[in-house]
GUTIBA-368788 format. One record per residue (C-alpha): z, x negated, y; residue number from 0; residue in one letter. Coordinates in Angstrom, 1 decimal. Example, Ala and Ser with C-alpha at 12.3 -4.5 7.8 and 13.67 -1.06 7.14 Angstrom:
REM residues 2
     c3     c1     c2  nr rest
    7.8  -12.3   -4.5   0    A
    7.1  -13.7   -1.1   1    S
***
This chain:
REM residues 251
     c3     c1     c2  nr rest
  -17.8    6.0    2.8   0    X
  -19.3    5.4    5.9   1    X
  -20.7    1.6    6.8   2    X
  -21.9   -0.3   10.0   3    X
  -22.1   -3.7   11.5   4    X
  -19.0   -2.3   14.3   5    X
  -16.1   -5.2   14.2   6    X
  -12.5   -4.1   15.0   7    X
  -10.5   -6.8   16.9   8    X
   -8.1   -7.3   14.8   9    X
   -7.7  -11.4   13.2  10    X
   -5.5  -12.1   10.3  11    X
   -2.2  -12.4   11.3  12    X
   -2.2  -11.7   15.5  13    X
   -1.0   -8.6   15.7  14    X
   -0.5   -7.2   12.4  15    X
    2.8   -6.0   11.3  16    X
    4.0   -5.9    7.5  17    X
    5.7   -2.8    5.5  18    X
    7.7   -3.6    2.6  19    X
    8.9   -0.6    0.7  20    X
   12.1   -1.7   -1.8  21    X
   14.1    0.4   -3.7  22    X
   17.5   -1.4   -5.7  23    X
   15.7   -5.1   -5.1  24    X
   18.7   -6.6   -4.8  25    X
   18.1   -8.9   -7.9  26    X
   14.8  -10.6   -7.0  27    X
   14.8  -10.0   -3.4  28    X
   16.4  -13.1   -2.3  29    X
   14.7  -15.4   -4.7  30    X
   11.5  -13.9   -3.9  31    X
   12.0  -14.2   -0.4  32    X
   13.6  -18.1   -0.8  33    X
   10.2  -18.6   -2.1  34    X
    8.2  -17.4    0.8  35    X
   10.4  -17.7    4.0  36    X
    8.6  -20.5    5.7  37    X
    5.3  -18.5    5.4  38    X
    6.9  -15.0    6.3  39    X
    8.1  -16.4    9.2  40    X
    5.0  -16.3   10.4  41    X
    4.2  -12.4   10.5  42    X
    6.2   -9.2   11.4  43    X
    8.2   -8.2    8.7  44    X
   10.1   -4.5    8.2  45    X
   11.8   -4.1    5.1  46    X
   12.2    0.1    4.6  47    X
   15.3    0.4    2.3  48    X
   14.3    3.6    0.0  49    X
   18.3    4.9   -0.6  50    X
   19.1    2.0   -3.1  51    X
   22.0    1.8   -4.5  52    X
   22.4   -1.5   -4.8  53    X
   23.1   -4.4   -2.1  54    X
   19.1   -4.6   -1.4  55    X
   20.0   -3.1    2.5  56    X
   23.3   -5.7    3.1  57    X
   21.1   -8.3    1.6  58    X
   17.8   -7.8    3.7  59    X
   20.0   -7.6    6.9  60    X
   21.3  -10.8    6.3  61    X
   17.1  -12.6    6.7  62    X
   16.6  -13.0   10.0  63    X
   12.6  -12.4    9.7  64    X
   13.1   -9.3    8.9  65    X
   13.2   -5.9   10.4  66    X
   15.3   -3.3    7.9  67    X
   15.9   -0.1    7.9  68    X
   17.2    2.4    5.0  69    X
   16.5    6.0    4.1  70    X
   20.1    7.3    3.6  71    X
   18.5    8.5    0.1  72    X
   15.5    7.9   -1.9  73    X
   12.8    9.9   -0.6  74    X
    9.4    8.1   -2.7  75    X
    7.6    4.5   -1.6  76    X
    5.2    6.3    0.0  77    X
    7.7    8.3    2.4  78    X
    8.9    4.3    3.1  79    X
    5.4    2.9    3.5  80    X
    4.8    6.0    5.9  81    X
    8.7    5.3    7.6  82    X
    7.8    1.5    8.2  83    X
    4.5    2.1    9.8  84    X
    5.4    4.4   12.3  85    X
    7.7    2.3   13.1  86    X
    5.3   -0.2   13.8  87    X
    3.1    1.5   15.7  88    X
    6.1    3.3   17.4  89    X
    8.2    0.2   18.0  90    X
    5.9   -2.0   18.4  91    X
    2.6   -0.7   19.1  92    X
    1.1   -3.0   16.2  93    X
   -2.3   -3.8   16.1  94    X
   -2.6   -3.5   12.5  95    X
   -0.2   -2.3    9.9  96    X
   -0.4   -3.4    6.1  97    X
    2.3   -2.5    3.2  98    X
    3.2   -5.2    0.3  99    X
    5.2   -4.3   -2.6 100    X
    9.0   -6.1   -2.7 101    X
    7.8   -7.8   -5.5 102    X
    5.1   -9.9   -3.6 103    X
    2.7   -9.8   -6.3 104    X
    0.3   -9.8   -3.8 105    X
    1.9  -12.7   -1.7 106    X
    1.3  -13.6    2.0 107    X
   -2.2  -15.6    0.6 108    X
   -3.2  -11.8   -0.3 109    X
   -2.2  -10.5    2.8 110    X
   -4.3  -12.8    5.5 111    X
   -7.2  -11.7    2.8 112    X
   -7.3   -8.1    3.3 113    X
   -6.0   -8.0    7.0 114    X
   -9.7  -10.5    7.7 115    X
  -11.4   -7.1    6.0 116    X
   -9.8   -4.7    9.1 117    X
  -13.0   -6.8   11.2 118    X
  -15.4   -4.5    9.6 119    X
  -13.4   -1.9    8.5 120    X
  -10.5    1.0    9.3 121    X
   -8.8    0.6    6.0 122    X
   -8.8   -2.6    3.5 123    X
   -8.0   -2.7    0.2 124    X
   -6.5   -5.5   -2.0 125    X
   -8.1   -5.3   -4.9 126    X
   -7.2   -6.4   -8.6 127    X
  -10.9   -5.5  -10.2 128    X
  -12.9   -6.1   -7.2 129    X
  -15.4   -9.7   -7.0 130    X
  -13.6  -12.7   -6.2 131    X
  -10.0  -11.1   -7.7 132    X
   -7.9  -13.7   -9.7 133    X
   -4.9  -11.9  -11.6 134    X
   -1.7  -12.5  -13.8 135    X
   -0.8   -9.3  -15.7 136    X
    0.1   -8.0  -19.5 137    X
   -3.7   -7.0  -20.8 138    X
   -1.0   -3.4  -21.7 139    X
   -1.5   -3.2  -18.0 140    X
   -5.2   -3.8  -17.5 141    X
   -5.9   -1.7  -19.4 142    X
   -3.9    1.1  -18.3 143    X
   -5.0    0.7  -14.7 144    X
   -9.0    0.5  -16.1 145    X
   -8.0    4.0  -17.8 146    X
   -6.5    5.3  -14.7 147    X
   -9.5    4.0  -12.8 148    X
  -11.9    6.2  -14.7 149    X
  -10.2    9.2  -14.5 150    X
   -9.9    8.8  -10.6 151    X
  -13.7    8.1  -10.5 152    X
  -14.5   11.5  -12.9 153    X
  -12.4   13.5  -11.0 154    X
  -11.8   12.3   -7.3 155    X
  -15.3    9.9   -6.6 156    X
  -12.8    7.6   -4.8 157    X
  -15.3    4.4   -3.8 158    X
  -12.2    2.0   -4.5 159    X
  -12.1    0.3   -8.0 160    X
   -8.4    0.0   -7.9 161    X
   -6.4    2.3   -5.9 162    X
   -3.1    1.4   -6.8 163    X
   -2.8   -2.3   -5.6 164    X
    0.3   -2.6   -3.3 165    X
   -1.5   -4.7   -0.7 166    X
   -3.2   -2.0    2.3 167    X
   -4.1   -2.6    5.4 168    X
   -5.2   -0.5    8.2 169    X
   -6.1   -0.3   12.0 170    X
   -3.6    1.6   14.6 171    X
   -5.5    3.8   14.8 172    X
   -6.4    4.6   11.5 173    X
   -2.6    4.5   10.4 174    X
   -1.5    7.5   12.8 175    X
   -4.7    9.8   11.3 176    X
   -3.3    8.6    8.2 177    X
   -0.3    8.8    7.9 178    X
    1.4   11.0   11.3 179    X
    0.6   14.1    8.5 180    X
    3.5   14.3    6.3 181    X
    3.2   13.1    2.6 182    X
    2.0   15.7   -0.2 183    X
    3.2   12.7   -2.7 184    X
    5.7   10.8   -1.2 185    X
    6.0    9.1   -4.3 186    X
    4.1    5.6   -5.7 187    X
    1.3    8.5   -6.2 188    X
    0.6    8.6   -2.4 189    X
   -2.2    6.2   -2.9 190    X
   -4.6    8.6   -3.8 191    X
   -3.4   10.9   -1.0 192    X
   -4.1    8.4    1.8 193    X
   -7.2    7.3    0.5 194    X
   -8.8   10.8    0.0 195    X
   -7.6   11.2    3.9 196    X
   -9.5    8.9    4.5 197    X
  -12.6    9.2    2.4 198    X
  -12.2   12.8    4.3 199    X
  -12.5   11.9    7.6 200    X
  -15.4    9.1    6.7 201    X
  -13.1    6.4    7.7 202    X
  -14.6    2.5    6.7 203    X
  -13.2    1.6    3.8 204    X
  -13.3   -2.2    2.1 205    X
  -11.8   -3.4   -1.0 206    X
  -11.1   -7.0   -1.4 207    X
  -10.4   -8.6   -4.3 208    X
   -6.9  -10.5   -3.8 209    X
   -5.0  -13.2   -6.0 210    X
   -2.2  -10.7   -7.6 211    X
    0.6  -12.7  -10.0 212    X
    2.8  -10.1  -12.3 213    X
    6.3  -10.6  -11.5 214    X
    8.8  -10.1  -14.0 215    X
   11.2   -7.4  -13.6 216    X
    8.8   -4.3  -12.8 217    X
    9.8   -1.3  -11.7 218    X
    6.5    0.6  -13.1 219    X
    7.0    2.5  -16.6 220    X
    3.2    2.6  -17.9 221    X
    3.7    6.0  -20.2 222    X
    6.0    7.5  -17.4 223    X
    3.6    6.6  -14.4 224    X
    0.4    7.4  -16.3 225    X
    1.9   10.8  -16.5 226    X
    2.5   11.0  -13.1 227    X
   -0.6    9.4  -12.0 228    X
   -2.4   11.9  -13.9 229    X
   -1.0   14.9  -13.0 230    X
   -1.6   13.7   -9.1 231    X
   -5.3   13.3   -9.6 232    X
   -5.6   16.5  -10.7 233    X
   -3.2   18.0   -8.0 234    X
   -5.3   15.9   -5.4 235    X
   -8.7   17.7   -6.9 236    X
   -7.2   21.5   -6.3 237    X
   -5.0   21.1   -2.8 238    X
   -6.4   18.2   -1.2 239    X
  -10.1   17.1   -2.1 240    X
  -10.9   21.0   -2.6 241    X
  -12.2   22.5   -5.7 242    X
  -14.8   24.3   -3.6 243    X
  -15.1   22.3   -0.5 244    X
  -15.0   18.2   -1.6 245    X
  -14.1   17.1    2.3 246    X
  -11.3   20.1    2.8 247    X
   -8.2   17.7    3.2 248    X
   -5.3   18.0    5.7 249    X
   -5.5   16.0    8.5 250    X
***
């Protein structure tokens, strides 16, 4: 990870543009979003329906802070993370792009957090280990995401203690090296992807720790993920990280 004193222009909120990946949020999506209107009002919203099958599209239309669109089926939350942001950058030529899970564990409070962290850096990480991190979750959890963090570290040498916090922001310009290549794991696996990318191409990289509240009603299975989790570190390590060249990734 490469560091200097270089400062992007980008401030908290001018100019930054928010993804929110949801697949069938139909449930919590407006209560959550009750909750938080007066403060989203104040940033660039796009919601990226992922194919639900529930009302989450009809339902997000209907918020007026809020830019929607839908993936006729459900392609993975990275392929909408990667949808809404270059979309932004396409539509309109954000500054800064960061993604937030529908669930808003990381809430707008997390958000101005990480975005201040694009000032020294191309990518900024929320963060639920990192100094300073206050969080809400089932110890089940903890310690499932300290297990996973080990294994990254053995295997990938990411220099991020969590990778899978929903809360990421990164400069323009770091979002098209990042993301314009299409998605090896479009799935909630494409974490690891985007980080090696940019680890690969010695991109700045900060990690912040955030406030992060569990919400009830999660979509993440630990035995299932772990599996899946697993298999893409190791997946990561032979096609992209390189088992005989550490920096041959795609770009």
């Amino acid at each position: 990870m490469r560091r200097n004193s270089v400062k992007n222009d980008v401030s908290k909120t001018e100019g930054l543009i928010v993804i929110v990946p949801a697949y069938n949020e139909e449930a919590r999506l407006k209560r959550l979003f009750d909750k938080w209107q007066d403060i989203l009002n104040q940033y660039k919203c796009i919601l990226v329906d992922d194919g639900s099958s529930d009302g989450t599209f009809l339902l997000a239309k209907t918020m007026n802070f809020l830019d929607v669109l839908k993936h006729e089926r459900n392609l993975g939350k990275g392929a909408a993370v990667r949808t809404g942001i270059l979309y932004a950058i396409n539509r309109y030529n954000a500054k800064a792009v960061l993604f937030a899970d529908a669930d808003l564990s990381a809430g707008p409070k997390a958000w101005d957090v990480v975005a201040q962290g694009l000032q020294e850096a191309d990518v900024a990480v929320g963060s639920r280990f990192a100094c300073g991190a206050k969080v809400k979750r089932s110890k089940l959890r903890s310690v499932s995401s300290l297990a996973f963090h080990y294994l990254q570290k053995i295997c990938l040498h990411l220099p991020v203690l969590d990778t899978q916090c929903g809360c990421k922001a990164f400069t323009r310009e770091t979002a098209i090296k990042l993301f314009n290549p299409e998605l090896r794991f479009p799935g909630f696996e494409f974490d690891l992807e985007i980080l090696l990318r940019a680890v690969a191409q010695g991109l700045r990289i900060k990690e912040i720790g955030i406030e992060w509240h569990e919400e009830r009603g999660s979509k993440v299975h630990i035995t299932r993920d772990a599996i899946k989790l697993t298999r893409a570190v190791f997946v990561c390590q032979r096609e992209l990280f390189g088992l005989q060249n550490a920096k041959e990734m795609p770009q």
